[in-house]
C-alpha positions in Angstrom: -12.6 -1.5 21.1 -12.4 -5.1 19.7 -9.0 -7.0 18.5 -9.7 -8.1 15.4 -6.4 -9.7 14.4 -3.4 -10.3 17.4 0.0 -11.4 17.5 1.1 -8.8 15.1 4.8 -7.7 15.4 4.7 -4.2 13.9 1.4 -3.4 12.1 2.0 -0.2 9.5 -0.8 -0.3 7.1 -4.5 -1.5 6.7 -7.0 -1.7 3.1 -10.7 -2.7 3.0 -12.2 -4.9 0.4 -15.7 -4.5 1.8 -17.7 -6.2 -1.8 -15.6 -9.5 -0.2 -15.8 -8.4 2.8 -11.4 -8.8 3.4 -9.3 -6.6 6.1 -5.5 -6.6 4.3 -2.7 -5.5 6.3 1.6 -5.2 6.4 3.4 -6.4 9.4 7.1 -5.9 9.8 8.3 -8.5 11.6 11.2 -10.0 13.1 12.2 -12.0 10.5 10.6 -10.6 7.4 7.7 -8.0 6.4 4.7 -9.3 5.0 1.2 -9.0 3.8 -2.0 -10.5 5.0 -5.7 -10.6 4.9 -8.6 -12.1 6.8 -12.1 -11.5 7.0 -13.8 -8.9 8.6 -14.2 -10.1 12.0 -10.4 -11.5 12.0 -11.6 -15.0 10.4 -9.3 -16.8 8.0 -6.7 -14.8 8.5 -3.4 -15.8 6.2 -0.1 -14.8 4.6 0.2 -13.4 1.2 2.6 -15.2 -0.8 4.8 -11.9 -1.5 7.5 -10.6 0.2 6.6 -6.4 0.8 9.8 -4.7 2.9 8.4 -1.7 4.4 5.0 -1.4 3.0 3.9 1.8 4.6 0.9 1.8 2.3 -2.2 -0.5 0.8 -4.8 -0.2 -1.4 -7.7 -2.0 -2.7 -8.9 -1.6 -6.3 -12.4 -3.6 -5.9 -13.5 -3.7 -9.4 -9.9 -4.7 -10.9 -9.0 -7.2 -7.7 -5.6 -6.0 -6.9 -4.0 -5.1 -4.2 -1.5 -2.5 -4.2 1.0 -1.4 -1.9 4.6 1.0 -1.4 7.9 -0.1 -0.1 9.2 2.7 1.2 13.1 0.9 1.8 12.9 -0.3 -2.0 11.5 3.4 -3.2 9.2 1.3 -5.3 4.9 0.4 -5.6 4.1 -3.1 -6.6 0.4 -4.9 -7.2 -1.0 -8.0 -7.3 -4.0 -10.0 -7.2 -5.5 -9.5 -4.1 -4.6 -13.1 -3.1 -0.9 -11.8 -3.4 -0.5 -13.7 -7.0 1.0 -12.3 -10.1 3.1 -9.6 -8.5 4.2 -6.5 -10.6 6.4 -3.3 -9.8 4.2 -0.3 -11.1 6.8 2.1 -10.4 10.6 2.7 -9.3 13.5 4.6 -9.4 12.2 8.2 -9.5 10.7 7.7 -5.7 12.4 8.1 -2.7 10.3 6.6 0.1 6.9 6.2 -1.1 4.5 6.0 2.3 1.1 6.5 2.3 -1.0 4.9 -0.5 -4.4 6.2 -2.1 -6.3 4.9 -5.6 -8.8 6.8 -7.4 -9.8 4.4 -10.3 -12.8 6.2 -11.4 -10.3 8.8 -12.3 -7.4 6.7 -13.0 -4.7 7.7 -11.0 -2.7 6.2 -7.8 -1.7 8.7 -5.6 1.6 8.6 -2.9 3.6 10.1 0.3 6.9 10.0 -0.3 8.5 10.2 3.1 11.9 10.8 2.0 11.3 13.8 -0.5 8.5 15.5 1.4 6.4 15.5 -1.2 2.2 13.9 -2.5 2.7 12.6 -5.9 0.5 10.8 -8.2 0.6 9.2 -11.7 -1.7 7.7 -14.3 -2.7 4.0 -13.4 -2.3 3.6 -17.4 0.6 5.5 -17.7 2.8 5.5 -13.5 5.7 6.6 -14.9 4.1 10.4 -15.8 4.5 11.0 -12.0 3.0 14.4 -10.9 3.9 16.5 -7.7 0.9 17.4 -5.8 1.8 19.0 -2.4 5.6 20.2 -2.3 5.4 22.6 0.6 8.2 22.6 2.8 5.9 22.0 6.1 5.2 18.8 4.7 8.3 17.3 6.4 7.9 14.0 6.3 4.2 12.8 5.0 2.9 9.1 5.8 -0.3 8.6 5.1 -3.1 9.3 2.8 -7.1 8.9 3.1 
């Protein structure tokens, strides 16, 4: 095994933009939770400009350049660019504590944990507030991530 990137406080989530060749990842720190990226071998590494409490879960849409990511204490998923510009909340208020983050753009749809419900949900990329239960079983306690 290799460190890539140290000095991280509390590392939860990680998104590959392998056409640039970027690592992204959230921290929650001490003082505040945040986003970064560097390159692949740890190079570069930097601070998104964006504040991100709780982001349990990142994505990478290549062709579109954003970055998007959940927050679970804020029951909400943002996006931005991917270098954190241009910030936008894709969906709120009808999640609990969204988790684990997936995209499927060929397909168009974003696809969630929510932690707090015990549910998979996805939605439309065009349309996220047509949100769809996927996996409701109640062995699915407390789902966190998504591949």
């Amino acid at each position: 095994a290799e460190d890539i990137v140290e000095g991280l406080s509390h590392p939860q989530a990680l998104a590959i933009d392998d056409v640039r060749g970027k690592l992204y990842w959230s921290d929650s720190g001490n003082i505040a939770d945040s986003l970064h990226r560097a390159n692949l071998d740890g190079s570069d590494a930097e601070e998104l400009p964006v504040e991100a409490p709780a982001a349990w879960g990142l994505a990478v849409d290549v062709a579109g350049e954003k970055l998007y990511w959940t927050e679970m204490d804020a029951g909400r998923i943002r996006r931005s660019n991917l270098d954190g510009t241009e910030v936008e909340v894709i969906l709120e208020r009808v999640l609990s504590e969204p988790s684990g983050l997936a995209l499927d753009v060929a397909g168009g749809y974003i696809y969630w944990c929510d932690y707090g419900s015990g549910k998979i949900q996805r939605a439309p990329l065009r349309r996220p507030e047509a949100v769809q239960d996927i996996v409701t079983l109640a062995e699915l306690a407390r789902p966190t991530g998504l591949a």
